[in-house]
N, C-alpha and C positions, 0 to 999 in steps of 0.2 A: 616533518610536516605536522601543525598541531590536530590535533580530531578532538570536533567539539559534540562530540555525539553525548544526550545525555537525555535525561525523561521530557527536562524545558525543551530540549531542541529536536526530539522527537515532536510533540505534541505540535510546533509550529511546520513542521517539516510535511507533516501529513496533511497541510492544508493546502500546500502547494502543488500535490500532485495530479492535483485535478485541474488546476489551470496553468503547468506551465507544459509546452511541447516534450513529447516522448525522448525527440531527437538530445532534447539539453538534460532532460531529468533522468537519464540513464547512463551520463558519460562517466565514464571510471576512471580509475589513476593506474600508474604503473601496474598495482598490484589487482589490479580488475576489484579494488572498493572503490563505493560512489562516490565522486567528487563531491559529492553536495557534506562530506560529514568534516570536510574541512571551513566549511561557512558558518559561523560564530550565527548561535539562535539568535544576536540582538538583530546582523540584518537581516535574517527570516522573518523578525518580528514587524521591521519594517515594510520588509517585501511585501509580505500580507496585508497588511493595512494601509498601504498607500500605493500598489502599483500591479492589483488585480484587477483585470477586465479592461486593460488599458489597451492600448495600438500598441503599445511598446514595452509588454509585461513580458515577454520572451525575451525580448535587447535586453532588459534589464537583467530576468535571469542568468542571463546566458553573461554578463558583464560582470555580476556580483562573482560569479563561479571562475571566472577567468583571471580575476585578481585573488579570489584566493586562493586559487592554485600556486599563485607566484608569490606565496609567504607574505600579501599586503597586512599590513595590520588592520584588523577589524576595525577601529575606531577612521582608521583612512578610509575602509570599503562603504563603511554607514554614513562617514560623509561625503562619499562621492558620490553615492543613490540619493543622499536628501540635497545633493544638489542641481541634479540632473533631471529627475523626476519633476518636481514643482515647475521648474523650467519647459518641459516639454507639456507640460501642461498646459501653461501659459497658452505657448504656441500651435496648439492644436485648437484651443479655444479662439483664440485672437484671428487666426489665418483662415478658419472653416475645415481644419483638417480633418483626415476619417481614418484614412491609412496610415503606416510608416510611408509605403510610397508615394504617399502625399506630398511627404515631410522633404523639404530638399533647401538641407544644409547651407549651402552658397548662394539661396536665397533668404529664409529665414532667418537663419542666424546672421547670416551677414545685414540685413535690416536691423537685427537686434546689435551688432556690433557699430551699424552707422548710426546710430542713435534715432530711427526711423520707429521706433515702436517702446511702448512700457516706457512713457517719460520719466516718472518716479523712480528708477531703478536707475542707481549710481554707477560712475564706471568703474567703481572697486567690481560691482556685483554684476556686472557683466563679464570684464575681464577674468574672476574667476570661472563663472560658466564654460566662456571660451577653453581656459589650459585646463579645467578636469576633463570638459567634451575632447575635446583632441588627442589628450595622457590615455584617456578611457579607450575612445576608437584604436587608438595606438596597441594597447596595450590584447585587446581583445581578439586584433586582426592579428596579432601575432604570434599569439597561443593557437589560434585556431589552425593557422597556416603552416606554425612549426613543431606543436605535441600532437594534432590528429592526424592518421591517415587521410591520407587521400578522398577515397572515397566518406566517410565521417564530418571534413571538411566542406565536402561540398554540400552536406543537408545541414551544416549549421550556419553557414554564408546568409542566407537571408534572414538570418537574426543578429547578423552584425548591426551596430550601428552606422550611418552613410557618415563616409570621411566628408569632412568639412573640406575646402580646398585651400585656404588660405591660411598662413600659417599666423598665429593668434599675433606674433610682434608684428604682422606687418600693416593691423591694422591699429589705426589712433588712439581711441576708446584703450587697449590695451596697455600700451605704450605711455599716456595720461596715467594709467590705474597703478602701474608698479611704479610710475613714479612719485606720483603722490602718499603710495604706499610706505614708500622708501623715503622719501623724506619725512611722514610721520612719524615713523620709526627711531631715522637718527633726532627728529626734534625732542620726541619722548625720551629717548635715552639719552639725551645731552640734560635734560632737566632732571634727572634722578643720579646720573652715575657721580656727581660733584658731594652727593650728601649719602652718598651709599655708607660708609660708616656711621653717621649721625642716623639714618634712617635705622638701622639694627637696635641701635643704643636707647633710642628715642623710643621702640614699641617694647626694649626691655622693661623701661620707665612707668609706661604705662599699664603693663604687666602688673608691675610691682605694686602699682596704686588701686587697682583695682580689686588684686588678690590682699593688700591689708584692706580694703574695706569689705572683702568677703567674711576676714576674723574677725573684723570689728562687730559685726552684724551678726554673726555665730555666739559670739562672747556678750553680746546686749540682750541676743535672745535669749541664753539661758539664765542669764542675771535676772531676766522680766519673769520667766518661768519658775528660777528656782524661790523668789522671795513672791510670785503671786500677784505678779501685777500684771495688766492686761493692757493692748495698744489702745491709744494711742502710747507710745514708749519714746521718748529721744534718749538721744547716743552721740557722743561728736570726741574727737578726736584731731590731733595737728598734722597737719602734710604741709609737702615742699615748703620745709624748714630750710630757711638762710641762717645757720649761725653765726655767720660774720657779721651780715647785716644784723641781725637780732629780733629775727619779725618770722613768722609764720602764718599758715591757715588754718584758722579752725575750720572744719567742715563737722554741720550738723545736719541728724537725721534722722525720720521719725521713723519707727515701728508699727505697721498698718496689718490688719486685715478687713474684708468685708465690712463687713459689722460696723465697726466703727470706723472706718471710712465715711461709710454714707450718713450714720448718725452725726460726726464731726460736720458736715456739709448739708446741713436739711434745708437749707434754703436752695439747694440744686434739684429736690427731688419731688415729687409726688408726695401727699399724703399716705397713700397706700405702702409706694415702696417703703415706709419710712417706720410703717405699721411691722410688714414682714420684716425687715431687719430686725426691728425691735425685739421682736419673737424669737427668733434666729438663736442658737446658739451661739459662743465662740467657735471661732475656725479655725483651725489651723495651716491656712491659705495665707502665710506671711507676704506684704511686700514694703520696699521703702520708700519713702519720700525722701527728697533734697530740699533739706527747710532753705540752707543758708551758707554760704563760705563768706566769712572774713578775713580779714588781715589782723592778724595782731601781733604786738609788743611785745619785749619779755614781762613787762610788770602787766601783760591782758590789757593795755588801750586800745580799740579798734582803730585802724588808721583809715585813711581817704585812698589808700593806695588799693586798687582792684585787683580782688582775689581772682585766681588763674583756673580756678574751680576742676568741674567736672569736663573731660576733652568732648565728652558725647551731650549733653545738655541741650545745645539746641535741635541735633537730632531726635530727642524727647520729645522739645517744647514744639518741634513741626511735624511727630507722628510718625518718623522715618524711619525706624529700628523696628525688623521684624514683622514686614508684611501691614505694617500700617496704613501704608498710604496707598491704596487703589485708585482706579482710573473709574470706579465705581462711585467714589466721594459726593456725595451733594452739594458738599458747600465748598460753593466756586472761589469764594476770597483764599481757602486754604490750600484749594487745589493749586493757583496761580502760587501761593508764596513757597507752596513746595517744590514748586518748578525752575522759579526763579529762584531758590536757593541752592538747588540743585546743578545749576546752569553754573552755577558762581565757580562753584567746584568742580567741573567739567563733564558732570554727568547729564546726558539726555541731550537731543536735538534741539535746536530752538525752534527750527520750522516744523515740526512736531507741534501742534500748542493740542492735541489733542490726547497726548497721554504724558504722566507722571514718570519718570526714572526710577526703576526700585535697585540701588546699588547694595542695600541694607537689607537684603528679604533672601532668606534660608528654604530650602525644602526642610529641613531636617526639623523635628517638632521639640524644642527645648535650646533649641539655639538662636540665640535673638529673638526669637517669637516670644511676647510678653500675654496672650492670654485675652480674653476677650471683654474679663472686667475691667484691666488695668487700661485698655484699649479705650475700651467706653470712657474709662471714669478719666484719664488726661482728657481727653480731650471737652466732656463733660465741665470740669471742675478746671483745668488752666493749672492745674499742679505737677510739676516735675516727680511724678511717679514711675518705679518702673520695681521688675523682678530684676533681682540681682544677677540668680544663677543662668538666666542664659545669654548672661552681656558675662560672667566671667567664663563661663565654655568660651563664649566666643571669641573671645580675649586672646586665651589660652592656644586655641586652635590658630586664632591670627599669628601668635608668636612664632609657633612651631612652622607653619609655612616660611615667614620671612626669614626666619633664622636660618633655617636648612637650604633654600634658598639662596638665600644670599653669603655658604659658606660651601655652598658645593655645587652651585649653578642648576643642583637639579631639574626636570621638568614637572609639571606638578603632577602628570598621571605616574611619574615614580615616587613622589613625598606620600600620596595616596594608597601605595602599596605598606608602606611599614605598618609593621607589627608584629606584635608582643610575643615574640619567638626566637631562640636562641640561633639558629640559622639564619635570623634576617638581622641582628644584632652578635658583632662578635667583638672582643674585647682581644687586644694585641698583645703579648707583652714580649718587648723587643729591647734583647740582652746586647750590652755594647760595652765587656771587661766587666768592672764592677757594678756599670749605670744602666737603670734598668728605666724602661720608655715605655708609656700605656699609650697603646692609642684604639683610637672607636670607628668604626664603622657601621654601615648597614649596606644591605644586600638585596637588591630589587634587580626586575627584568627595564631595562631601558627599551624605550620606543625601538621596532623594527629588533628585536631580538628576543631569543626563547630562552635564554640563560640571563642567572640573577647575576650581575657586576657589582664591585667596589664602590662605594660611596664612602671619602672618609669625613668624620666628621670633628669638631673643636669642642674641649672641655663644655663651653657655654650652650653648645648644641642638644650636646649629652643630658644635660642639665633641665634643658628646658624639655626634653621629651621625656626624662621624668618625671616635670610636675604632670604635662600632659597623662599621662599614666595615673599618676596620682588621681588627677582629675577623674580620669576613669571610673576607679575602682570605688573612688566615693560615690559616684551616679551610680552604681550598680547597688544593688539591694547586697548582695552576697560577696560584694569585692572583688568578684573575678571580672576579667574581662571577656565581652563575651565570645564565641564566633561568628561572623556571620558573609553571608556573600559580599565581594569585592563590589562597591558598584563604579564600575568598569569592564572594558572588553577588550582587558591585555595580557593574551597570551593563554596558552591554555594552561598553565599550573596554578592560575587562580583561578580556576573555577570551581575552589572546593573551600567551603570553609576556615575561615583564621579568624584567631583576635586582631584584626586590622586597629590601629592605634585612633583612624579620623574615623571612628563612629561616635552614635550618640542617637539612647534610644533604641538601641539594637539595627539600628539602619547603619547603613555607610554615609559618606558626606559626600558629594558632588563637586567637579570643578567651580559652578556656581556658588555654593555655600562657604570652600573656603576662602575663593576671592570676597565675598561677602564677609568673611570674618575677616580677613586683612582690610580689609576697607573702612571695617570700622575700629581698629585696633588704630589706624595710622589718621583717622580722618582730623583735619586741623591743620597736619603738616602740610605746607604748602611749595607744590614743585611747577614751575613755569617752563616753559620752552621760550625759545629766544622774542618771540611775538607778543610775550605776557598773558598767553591763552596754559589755564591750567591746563597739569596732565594728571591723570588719575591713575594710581596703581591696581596693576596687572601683573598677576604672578608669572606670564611671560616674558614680562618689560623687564623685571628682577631679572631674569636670563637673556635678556640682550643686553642688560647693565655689566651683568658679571663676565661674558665674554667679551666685551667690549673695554672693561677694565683691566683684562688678563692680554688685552692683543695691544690695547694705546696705551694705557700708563705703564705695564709690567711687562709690553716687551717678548710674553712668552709666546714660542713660536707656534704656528696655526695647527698644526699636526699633535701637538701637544695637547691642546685647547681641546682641539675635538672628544679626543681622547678623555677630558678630564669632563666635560659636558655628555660623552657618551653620545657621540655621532659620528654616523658611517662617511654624508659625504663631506668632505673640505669645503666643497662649492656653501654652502651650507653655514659651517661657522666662520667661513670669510665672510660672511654676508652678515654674521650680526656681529662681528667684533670690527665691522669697517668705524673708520674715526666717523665722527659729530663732528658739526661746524665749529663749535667752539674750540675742540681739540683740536683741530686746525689751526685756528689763529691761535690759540696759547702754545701750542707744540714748536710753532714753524720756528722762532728765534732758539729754540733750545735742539735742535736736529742733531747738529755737530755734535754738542754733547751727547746727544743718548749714541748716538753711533760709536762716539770714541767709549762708552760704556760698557753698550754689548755687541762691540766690533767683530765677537768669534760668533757669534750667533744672526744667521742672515733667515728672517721669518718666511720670505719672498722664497725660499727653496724647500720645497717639500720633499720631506726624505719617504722615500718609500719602504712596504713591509721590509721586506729582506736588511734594506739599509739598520732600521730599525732593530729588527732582532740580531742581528750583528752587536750595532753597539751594547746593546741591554748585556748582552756574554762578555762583551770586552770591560764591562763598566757596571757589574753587578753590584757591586758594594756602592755605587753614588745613587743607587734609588731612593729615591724623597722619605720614604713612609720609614724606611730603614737606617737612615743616617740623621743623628742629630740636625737640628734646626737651629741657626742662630737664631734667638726672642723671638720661638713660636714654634708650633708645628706644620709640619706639613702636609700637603693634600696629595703628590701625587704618586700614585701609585706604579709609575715606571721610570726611567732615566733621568736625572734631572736635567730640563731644558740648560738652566741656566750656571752648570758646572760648579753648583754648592755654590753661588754667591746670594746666599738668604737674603739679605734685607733688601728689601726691594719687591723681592719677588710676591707676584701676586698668587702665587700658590700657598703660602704660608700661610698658615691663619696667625696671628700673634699672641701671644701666650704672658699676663701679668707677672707669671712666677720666673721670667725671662727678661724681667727688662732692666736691672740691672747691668745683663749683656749689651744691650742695644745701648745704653748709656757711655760702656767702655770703648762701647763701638764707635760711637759718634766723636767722641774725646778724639781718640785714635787717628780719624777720617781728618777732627780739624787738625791735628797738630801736620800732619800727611801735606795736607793741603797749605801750610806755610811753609814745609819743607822743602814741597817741587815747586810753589812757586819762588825759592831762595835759589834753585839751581836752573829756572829758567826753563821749565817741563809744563808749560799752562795744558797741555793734554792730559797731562798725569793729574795735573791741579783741577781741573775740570771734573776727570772722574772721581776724584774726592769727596767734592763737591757735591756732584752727585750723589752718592755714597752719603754724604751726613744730611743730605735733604731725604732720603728715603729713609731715613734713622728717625729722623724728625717726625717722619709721616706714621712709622709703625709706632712711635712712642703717644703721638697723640690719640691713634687707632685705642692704644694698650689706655689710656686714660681715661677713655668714653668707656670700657669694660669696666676698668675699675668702677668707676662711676655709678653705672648698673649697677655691679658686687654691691660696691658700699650700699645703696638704696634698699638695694633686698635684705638688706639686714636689718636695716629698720624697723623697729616696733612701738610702733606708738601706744600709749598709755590713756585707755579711754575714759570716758564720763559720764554717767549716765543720770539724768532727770535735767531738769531746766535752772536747777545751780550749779554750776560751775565754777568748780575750786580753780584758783589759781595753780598755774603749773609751769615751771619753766622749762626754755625752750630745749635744752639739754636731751640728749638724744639716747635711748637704747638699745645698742646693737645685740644680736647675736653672738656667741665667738665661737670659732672655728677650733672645731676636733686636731684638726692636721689631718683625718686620716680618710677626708671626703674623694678622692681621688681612689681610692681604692673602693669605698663604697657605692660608685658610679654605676662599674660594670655589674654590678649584682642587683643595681635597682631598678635600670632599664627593661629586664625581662624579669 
């Protein structure tokens, strides 16, 4: 049982005792301590501030304490008060109520469920009301009935909540709402899981472009500093170089502070402003402008062909990055174009025309927030201005979610928990005769559990939550990174202090913040559902892509799945790794084949614990994390579903320094496949087939990584003032030690 007793949850705790009933605020547990020190201070904090002096401040009490008695996870308990509460508010207001005995369920809420009342209020947000009010009465009347005595029971009865009577499916509004639900779902994730590998590779890319224009701009400033020159300053440099084609982009960029800023632009300003600038020292408050991208030639001609520029640009040029755009705005022409540009993308309501979308706005102060002169002055001056450093945090932070994500289904309140500690980062090294296998993991508490589980992760994972660290250490004055409170309310072994890896600022970062940095890391890429109505990414749509890619294309069985997503029920990741319409029609003619493929393997039968821990003894040597991986490694950390038939499998991650295997493998598969079908075995020939189309899939997978690798090695050769030497297109990589693989595990912590 967690106990979240601490100074925070005292200090809220004693505000309660004055207005909740003797009867609820003295019940104990087993051990005659107060039940209240299992209740997480956040919903105290709520409790307090939004459901004292109410009719139904005791139900509530008495609901919050009843869930936490039964190990709910706090982040469940806090949303099932901020769901319940606003709601019964509504209907005390709307109805003329005074009492709870007022309040009568199979009237009210059944007007609320036939659509008799609160027109605005959609049947997603009804239907939710209904199953947390009924899960809640459920759950309350049954603790009361079966942990109190007798007599106990009956003084805490009229601070139940009244059972509704009707049970939530049987009415419409509910019925409409999960289906609607459920079709969103599979339409979202039929338009993401097709570019799930392009989507990884594609924010590696953008990663990479970002982080050299972070050098370039390090390397310009101290060029300007160390010979004594002062902004304005340009700097440009070549990206997405075609060598075959023979053509490049230059990208140019100027060197700004204050100062001359506004002197550059005196026909924007005031006489006065223009006096104190004047005055002014230099700053040392850098930011950059985006003069220009072209296209050019090996011999420098600019061409007609349009440069692919910056991915975020017109986010700049309409205000959208970092808290810019308010519902505050005065001028209407901008508010509308931000709307309807927003619209385009699929953020924001259309029937809404009364507020703005902020898909691009951080709590966190240095990440995407650009500042309040740079704010003024774009929008003042019509220049593509911005601070670098907190479009590359945010970059950065973007990466580290999709990546981890999309290579180990995480949820994002577990990606939230890492950091920078050798317990929560452990390095493998797994002996097989002479051949020795590193592999990485990390170590968090998943949803609805008190202990930290396996998380494994892929070289490129690894990799990237080292620069994130990187990133760290440079934001920090001293290098280290710091401690500070989780912000989150999972479990109680975070309640103490860590270098948690998503801060910034000495803060932690929020579910909000980091979907906000994936959003802008990915913004451009374009994913539709079957109707042509964009879908926008959600770092939980990544996890209904990824279990949805492990149950329809890869076949692994559901018990498995769960297991490697870290969920208790089956009901559960049945539910997000059900097919998409499309996988339906493309599947249906290929049936036969996958069944002749993984014919020993039936998903449809769920083995139970005992079955389980049976095979895992009979079959200890075939666990994934343990046994070589044909072209790649692997993810899972118990029996292999799929009886060591790697390729294919979606548990693998695929690994470049392997693909030569997956090449011998493919040969192999074809030559296989004119073999049986010489002896008249088209089932044999089928799974061949098979067999070299999933070779195919993991080799193209292995080429978009390559792809990335190569990219990151890029260093372009820059330029600085307004002549520019000719330079050809000819590229300079990096080269590789050999011995990065081993310096991995030692850079992560």
């Amino acid at each position: 049982m967690n106990i979240y007793v601490n100074e925070l949850w005292s200090s809220w705790f004693d505000k309660i005792k004055s207005k909740v009933a003797d009867e609820i605020l003295n019940i104990t547990d087993d051990h005659g301590n107060s039940a209240w020190q299992c209740v997480h201070h956040n919903c105290l904090a709520y409790f307090v501030r939004n459901c004292f002096d109410k009719p139904w401040t005791n139900h509530m009490a008495l609901l919050i304490l009843t869930r936490a008695q039964y190990q709910y996870d706090p982040n469940t308990i806090l949303g099932t008060v901020r769901e319940l509460s606003p709601r019964l508010n509504d209907f005390f207001n709307h109805f003329g109520l005074e009492t709870m005995d007022d309040f009568l369920p199979d009237v009210h809420i059944y007007q609320y469920l036939t659509l008799k009342v609160f027109e605005d209020h959609t049947n997603a947000k009804r239907a939710k009301f209904a199953s947390i009010y009924n899960s809640s009465v459920r759950v309350s009347h049954e603790w009361v009935r079966n942990k109190c005595q007798r007599d106990k029971a009956e003084k805490l009865f009229p601070f139940l909540l009244p059972k509704f009577s009707y049970l939530a499916r049987e009415i419409k509004v509910w019925r409409d709402a999960r289906a609607e639900a459920e079709a969103t779902r599979k339409s979202e994730t039929d338009a993401i899981v097709p570019y799930y590998p392009e989507l990884r590779a594609e924010a590696h890319m953008r990663w990479n472009l970002i982080n050299r224009l972070r050098k370039q701009y390090e390397r310009a400033l101290s060029y300007m500093k160390d010979n004594n020159l002062v902004p304005p300053f340009e700097f440009s440099y070549l990206e997405n170089i075609n060598e075959k084609a023979g053509y490049a982009e230059r990208f140019t960029f100027c060197i700004w502070d204050k100062k001359s800023f506004v002197l550059a632009n005196q026909d924007k300003f005031e006489a006065s402003t223009i006096r104190r600038y004047r005055r002014k020292s230099d700053s040392h408050d850098y930011f950059l402008g985006f003069v220009k991208g072209v296209v050019i030639t090996q011999d420098e001609t600019e061409t007609t062909i349009s440069p692919t520029g910056l991915w975020f640009e017109e986010l700049l040029r309409l205000g959208l990055i970092g808290g810019w755009a308010t519902n505050a705005d005065t001028n209407i022409e901008m508010r509308k174009a931000r709307k309807e540009y927003l619209l385009q993308w699929g953020y924001g309501d259309e029937k809404n025309i009364n507020s703005v979308p902020r898909p691009f706005v951080t709590e966190a102060k240095g990440v995407l927030t650009q500042g309040t002169f740079v704010v003024k002055m774009q929008s003042k001056v019509k220049s593509t201005i911005f601070k670098l450093e907190p479009l590359f945090s945010a970059a950065t932070f973007g990466l580290a979610v999709i990546d981890i994500i999309t290579t180990t289904g995480a949820r994002i309140s577990e990606v939230l928990q890492i950091k920078n500690t050798k317990d929560c980062f452990i390095v493998k090294n797994i002996i097989d005769g002479n051949q020795r296998t590193t592999r990485y993991l990390f170590r968090v508490i998943p949803k609805g559990r008190t202990e930290p589980e396996n998380f494994y992760l892929s070289k490129e994972s690894v990799q990237v939550i080292v620069e994130l660290k990187n990133m760290l250490t440079r934001h920090y004055p001293n290098g280290q990174i710091p401690k500070i409170k989780f912000k989150g309310i999972t479990g109680q072994l975070l309640d103490h202090e860590s270098p948690y890896l998503f801060q910034y600022n000495y803060k932690g970062l929020n579910r909000q913040d980091v979907t906000a940095c994936m959003r802008f890391l990915t913004h451009g890429m374009l994913f539709q559902d079957q109707a042509g109505n964009p879908v926008n990414l959600k770092p939980h749509l990544l996890r209904h892509a990824f279990a949805n890619h492990l149950q329809q294309v890869q076949k692994i069985p559901i018990d498995i799945i769960a297991s490697i997503l870290h969920q208790k029920e089956l009901k559960i990741t049945d539910y997000y790794a059900e097919p998409t319409d499309s996988q339906v029609a493309i599947k249906t003619h290929e049936f036969q084949e996958i069944m002749a493929s993984y014919l020993e393997i039936d998903s449809s039968v769920l083995r139970g614990p005992k079955e389980l821990i049976d095979a895992l003894k009979e079959a200890k040597e075939k666990v994934g994390v343990y046994t070589q991986a044909l072209g790649g490694s692997c993810s899972i950390d118990a029996i292999c579903p799929v009886k060591m038939a790697c390729v294919g499998c979606g548990a693998k991650i695929p690994d470049p320094e392997k693909k030569q295997e997956l090449i011998v493998y493919k040969k192999w598969a074809e030559q296989s496949v004119k073999l049986w079908e010489d002896q008249k075995q088209p089932l044999e020939a089928n799974k061949m087939k098979i067999a070299m189309r999933n070779a195919e899939k993991e080799l193209y997978e292995i080429g978009l990584i390559e792809k990335f690798r190569k990219d990151e090695l890029y260093e372009p050769q820059p330029q600085y003032g307004s002549n520019i030497p000719t330079t050809s297109l000819a590229t300079k990589r990096k080269r590789k030690t050999g011995n990065e693989d081993n310096q991995l595990g030692n850079e992560v912590y």
